[in-house]
C-alpha positions as CSV (number, residue, x, y, z in Angstrom):
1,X,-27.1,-6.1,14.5
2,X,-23.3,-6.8,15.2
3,X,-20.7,-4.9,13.6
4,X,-19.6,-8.0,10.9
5,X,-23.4,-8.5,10.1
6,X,-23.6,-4.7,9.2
7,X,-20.6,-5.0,6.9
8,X,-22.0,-7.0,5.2
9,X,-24.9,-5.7,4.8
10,X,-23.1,-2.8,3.7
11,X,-21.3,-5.1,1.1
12,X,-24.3,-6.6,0.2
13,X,-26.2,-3.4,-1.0
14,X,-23.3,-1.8,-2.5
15,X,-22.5,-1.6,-6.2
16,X,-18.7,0.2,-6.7
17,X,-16.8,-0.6,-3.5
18,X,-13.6,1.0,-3.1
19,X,-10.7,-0.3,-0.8
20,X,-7.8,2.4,0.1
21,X,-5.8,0.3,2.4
22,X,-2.1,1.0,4.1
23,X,0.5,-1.2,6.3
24,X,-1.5,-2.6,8.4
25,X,-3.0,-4.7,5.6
26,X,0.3,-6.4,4.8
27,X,1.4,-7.0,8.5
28,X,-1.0,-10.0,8.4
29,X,1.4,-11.6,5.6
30,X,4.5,-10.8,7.9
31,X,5.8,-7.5,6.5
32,X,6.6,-5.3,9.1
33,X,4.8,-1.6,9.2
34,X,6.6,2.2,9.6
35,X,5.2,3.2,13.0
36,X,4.0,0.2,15.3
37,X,6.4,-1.2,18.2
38,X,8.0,-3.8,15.8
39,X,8.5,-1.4,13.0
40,X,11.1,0.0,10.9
41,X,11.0,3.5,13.3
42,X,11.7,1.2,16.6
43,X,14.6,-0.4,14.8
44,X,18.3,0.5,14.8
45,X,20.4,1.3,12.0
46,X,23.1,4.2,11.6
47,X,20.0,6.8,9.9
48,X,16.6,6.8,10.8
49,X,14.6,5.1,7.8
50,X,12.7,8.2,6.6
51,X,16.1,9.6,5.7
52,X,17.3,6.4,4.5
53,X,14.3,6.2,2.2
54,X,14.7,9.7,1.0
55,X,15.5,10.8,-2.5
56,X,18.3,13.0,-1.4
57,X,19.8,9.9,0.5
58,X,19.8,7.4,-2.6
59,X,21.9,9.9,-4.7
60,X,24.5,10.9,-1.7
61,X,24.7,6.9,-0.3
62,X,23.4,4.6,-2.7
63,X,25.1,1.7,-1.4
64,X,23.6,2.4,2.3
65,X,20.2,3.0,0.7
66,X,20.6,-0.8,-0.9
67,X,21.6,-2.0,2.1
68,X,18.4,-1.2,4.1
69,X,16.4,-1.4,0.7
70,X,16.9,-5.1,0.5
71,X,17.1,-5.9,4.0
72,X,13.9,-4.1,5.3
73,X,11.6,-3.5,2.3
74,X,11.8,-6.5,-0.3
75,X,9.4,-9.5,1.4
76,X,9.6,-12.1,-1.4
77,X,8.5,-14.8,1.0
78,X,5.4,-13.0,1.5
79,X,2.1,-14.8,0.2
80,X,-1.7,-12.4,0.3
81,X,-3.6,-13.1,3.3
82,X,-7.3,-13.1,4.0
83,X,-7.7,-9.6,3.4
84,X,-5.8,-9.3,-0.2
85,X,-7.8,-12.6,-1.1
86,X,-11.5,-11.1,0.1
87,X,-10.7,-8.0,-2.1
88,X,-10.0,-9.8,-4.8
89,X,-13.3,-12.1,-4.9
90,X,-15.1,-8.4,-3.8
91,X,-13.4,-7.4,-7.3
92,X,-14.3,-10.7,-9.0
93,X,-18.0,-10.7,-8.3
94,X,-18.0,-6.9,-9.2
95,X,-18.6,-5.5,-6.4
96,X,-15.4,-4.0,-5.7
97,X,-14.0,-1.2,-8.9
98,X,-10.8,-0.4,-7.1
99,X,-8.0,-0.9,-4.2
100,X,-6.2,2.0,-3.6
101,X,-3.2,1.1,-1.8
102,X,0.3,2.8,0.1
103,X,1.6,-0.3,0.0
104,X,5.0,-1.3,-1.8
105,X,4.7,-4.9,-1.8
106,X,2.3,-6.2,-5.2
107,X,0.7,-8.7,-2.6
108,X,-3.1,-7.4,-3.9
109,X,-2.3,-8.1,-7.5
110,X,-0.7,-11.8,-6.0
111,X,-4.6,-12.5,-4.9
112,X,-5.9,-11.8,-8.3
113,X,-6.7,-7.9,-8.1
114,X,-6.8,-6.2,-11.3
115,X,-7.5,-2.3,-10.5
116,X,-5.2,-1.6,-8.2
117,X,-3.4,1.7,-7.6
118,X,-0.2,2.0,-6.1
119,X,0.2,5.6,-4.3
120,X,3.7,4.9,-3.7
121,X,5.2,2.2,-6.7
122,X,5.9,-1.2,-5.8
123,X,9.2,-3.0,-5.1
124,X,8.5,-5.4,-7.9
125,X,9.4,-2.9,-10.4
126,X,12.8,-1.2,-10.7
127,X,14.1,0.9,-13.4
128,X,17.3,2.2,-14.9
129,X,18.2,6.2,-14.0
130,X,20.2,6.4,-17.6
131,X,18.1,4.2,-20.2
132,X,14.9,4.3,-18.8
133,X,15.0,0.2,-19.3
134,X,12.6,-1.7,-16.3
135,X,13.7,-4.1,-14.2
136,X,12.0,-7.1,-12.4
137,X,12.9,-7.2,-8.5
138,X,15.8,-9.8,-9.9
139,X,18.3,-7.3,-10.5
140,X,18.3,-6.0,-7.3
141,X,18.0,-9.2,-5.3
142,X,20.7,-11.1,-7.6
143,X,23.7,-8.2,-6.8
144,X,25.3,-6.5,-4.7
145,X,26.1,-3.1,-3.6
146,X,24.5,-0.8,-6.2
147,X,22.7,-2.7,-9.1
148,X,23.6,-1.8,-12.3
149,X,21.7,-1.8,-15.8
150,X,23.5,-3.2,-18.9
151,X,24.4,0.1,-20.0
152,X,26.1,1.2,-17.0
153,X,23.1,3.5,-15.1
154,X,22.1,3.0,-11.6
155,X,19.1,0.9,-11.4
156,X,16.2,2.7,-8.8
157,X,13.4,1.2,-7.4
158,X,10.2,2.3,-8.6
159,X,8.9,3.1,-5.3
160,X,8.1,6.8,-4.2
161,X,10.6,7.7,-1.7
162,X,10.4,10.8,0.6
163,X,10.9,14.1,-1.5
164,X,9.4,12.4,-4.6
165,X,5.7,13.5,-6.0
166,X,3.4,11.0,-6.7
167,X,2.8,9.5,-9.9
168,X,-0.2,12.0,-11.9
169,X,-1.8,9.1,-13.6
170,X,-2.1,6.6,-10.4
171,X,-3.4,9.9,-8.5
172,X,-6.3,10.6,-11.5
173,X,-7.2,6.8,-11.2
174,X,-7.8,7.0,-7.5
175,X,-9.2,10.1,-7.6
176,X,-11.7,9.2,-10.0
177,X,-12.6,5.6,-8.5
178,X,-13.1,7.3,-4.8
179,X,-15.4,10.2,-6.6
180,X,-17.6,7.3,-8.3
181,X,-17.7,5.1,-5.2
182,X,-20.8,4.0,-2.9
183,X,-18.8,2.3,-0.1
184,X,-15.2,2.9,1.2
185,X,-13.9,0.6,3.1
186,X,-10.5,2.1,4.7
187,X,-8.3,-0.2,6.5
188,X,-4.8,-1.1,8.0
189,X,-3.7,2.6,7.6
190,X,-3.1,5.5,10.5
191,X,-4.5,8.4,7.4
192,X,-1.5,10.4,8.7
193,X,1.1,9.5,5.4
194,X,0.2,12.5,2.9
195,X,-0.5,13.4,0.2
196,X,-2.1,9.9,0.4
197,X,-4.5,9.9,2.9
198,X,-5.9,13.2,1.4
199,X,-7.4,11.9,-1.2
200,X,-10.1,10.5,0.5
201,X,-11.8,13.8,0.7
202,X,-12.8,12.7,-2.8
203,X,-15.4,10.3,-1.9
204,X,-18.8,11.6,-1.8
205,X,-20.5,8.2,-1.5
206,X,-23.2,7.0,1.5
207,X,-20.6,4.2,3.4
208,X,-17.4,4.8,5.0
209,X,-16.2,2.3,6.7
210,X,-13.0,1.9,8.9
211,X,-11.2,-1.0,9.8
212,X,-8.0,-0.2,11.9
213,X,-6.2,-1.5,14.8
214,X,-6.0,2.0,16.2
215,X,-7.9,5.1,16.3
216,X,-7.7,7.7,13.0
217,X,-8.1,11.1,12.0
218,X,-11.5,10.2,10.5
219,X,-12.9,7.9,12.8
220,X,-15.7,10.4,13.6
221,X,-17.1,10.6,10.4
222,X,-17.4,6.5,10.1
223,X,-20.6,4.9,8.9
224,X,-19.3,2.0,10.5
225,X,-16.3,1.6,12.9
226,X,-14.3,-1.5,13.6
227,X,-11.3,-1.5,15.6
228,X,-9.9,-5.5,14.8
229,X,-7.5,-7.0,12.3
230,X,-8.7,-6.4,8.5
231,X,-8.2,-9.9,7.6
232,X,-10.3,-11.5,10.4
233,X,-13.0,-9.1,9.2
234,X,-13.2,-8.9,5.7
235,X,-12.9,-13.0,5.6
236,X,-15.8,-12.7,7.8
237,X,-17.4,-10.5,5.2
């Protein structure tokens, strides 16, 4: 039996799938991961983006922050590929209770997921420091500099920066689906970004299955291995 047919075998006898996915499921639609040759790390600007994207460095340089911000992590032109678009049906025909996902992007909800939780916020969201007021990703395309609620307050992005904690409720959700699951399915994500990748400790269930490009910290302990593009396999699914 090949590696695709015993996926979906895999697929086939499980009842609560979950997905906890990273970069690499997004670099299919064209946005760029952290760490591979084309990334953000190999690129030049005047800060290395993990202090750009740092909580310390939005108060001190907010309009430097904005100026990488919306050049390197807003993707509007982005549309879900295979891999968002299989979850989603997974989800649909109930197979699938949960993505749990690093991404930023809101390209899983875009296919039609519904349980989807965001370790670190999405870009789609943005709220102001003073009222509390959200705003749509609008507010930060449509000006300039330092966006600016109507009442005067920086507007932030509601995106988990470097320095910032993770949201309790989205971490209880994950925990919870991963602890009730039969099958995870881990793809497009190195496991080295914590406290995310710790959580999969939490799944107790019979399946774990990998699907990376490169080699992870948990590859040993894989049900089933495949080292190929997420979107190629779960469309083969």
């Amino acid at each position: 039996m090949d590696k695709i047919e015993r996926l979906r075998e895999i697929v086939k006898n499980s009842k609560r799938i979950v997905f906890f996915g990273g970069a690499g499921v997004s670099t299919e639609s064209g946005i760029p991961d952290f760490r591979s040759v084309d990334g953000l790390y190999h690129q030049q600007w005047d800060y290395p983006p993990e202090t750009i994207l740092s909580h310390s460095f939005f108060m001190k340089k907010p309009e430097e922050f904005y100026r990488f911000y919306r050049a390197k992590m807003i993707c509007t032109d982005a549309k879900p590929n295979k891999a968002h678009i299989k979850l989603a049906e997974l989800e649909a025909e109930g197979k699938l209770t949960a993505v749990v996902t690093q991404n930023i992007d809101g390209l899983h909800q875009a296919a039609g997921s519904k349980k989807v939780y965001e370790l670190h916020g999405s870009v789609l969201r943005n709220y102001c420091m003073k009222c509390g007021k959200f705003h749509g990703i609008d507010a930060v395309i449509n000006s300039e500099g330092v966006p600016k609620c109507e009442c005067g307050g920086t507007i932030k992005p509601d995106v988990v920066l470097y320095e910032e904690g993770l949201s309790d409720e989205v971490i209880y959700g994950s925990i919870e689906a991963l602890a009730t699951a039969d099958t995870l399915i881990i793809g497009g994500t190195s496991l080295n970004v914590y406290p995310a990748a710790g959580l999969i400790k939490y799944f107790k269930g019979s399946n774990l299955v990998i699907i990376n490009m490169s080699p992870t910290q948990m590859d040993s302990s894989a049900d089933l291995l495949i080292c190929d593009k997420i979107g190629e396999v779960l469309s083969a699914v």
